[in-house]
C-alpha positions in Angstrom: 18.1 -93.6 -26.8 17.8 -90.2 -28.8 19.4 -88.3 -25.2 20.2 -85.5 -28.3 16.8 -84.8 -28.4 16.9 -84.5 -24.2 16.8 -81.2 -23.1 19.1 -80.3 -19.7 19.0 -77.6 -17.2 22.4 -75.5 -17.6 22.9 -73.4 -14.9 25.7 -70.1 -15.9 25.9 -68.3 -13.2 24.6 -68.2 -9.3 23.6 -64.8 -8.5 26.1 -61.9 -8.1 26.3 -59.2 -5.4 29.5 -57.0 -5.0 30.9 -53.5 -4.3 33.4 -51.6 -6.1 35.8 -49.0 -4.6 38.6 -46.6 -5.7 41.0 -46.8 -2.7 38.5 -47.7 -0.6 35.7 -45.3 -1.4 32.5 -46.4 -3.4 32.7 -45.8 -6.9 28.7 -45.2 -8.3 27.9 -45.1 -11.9 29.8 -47.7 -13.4 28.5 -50.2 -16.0 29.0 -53.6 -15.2 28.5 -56.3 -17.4 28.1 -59.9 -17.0 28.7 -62.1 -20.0 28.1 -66.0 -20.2 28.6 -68.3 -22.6 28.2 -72.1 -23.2 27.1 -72.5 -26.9 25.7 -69.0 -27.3 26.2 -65.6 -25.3 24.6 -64.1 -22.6 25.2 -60.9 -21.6 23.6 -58.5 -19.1 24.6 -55.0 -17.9 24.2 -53.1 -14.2 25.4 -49.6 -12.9 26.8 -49.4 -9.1 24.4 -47.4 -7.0 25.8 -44.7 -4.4 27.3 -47.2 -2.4 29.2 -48.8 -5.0 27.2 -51.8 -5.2 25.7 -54.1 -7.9 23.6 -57.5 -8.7 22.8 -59.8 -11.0 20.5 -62.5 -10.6 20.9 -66.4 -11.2 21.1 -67.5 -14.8 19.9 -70.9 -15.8 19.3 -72.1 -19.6 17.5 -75.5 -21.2 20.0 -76.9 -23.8 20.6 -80.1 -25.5 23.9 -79.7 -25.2 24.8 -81.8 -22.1 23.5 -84.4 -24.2 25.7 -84.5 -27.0 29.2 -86.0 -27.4 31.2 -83.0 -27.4 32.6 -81.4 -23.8 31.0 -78.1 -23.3 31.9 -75.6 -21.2 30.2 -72.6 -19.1 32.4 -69.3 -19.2 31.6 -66.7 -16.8 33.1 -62.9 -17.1 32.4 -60.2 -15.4 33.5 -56.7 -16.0 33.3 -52.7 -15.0 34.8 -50.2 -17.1 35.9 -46.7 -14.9 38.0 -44.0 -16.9 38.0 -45.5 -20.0 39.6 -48.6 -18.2 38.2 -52.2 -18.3 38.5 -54.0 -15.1 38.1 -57.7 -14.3 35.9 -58.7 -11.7 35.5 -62.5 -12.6 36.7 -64.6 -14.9 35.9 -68.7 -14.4 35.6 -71.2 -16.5 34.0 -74.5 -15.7 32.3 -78.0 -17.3 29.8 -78.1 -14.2 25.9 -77.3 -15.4 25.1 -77.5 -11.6 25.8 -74.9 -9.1 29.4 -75.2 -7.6 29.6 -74.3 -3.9 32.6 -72.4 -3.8 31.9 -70.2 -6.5 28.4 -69.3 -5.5 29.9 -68.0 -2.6 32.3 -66.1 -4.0 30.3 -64.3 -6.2 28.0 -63.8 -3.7 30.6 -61.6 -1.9 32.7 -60.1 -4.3 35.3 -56.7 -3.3 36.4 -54.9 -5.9 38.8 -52.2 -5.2 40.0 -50.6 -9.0 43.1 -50.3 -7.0 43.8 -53.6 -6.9 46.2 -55.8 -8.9 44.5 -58.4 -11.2 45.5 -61.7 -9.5 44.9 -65.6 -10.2 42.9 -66.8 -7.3 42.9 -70.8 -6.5 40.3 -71.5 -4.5 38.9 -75.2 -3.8 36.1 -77.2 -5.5 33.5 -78.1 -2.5 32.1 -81.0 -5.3 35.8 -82.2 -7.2 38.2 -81.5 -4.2 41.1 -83.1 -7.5 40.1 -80.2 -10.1 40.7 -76.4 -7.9 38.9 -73.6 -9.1 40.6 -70.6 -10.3 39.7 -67.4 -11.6 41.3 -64.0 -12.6 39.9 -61.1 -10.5 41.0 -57.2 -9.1 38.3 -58.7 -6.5 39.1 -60.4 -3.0 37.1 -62.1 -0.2 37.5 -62.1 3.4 37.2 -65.9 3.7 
């Protein structure tokens, strides 16, 4: 009774480490950005260092929302803009509020060459092996 009133852990994102590259070479200097939404929007912002690397840390909310009648879901995007370019790192959407396996992982290790084509990439879903995960990335893993 009143579950409304409940408040939930929502968890957005696991933390992110990746690289990004220009034909193999590190890229430093460019902004990246992070923006996550499940009711409202969260967005944080990096810069690659020398090596071409960046991080972001975990993001977890409270929210009532899991408690309410209506499906929510968690989107995750993550961006770099070079030469007046936007490039996709990440793009996932999910209706987990619970870390998922696979995509902590993957975002723990993600290879971004601007040289890349932007690609769907099906990967599976450690927790739902029936629903895959897929996201829209320039990235790719060695796994």
């Amino acid at each position: 009774m009143f579950s409304w009133f409940k408040k939930y852990d929502v968890h957005l994102s696991p933390a992110v480490q990746g690289t990004i590259t220009l034909d193999g070479k590190p890229v430093a200097g460019i902004e990246v950005s992070r923006e996550l939404t499940y009711d409202d929007d969260f967005i944080d912002k990096t810069t690659t260092a020398a090596d071409g690397s960046f991080m972001f840390s975990a993001k977890s909310i409270r929210s009532g929302k899991p408690g309410s009648l209506a499906e929510m879901r968690t989107r995750q995007v993550i961006s770099a803009r070079y030469d007046n370019k936007q490039y996709l790192l990440w793009y996932l959407t999910t209706s987990s509020i619970t870390p998922q396996q696979a995509v902590v992982k993957k975002l723990s290790a993600l290879h971004c060459d601007l040289s890349n084509e932007e690609l769907e990439h099906v990967f599976p879903n450690i927790e739902k092996p029936d629903f895959p995960h897929s996201t829209f990335s320039i990235c790719r893993w060695t796994d």
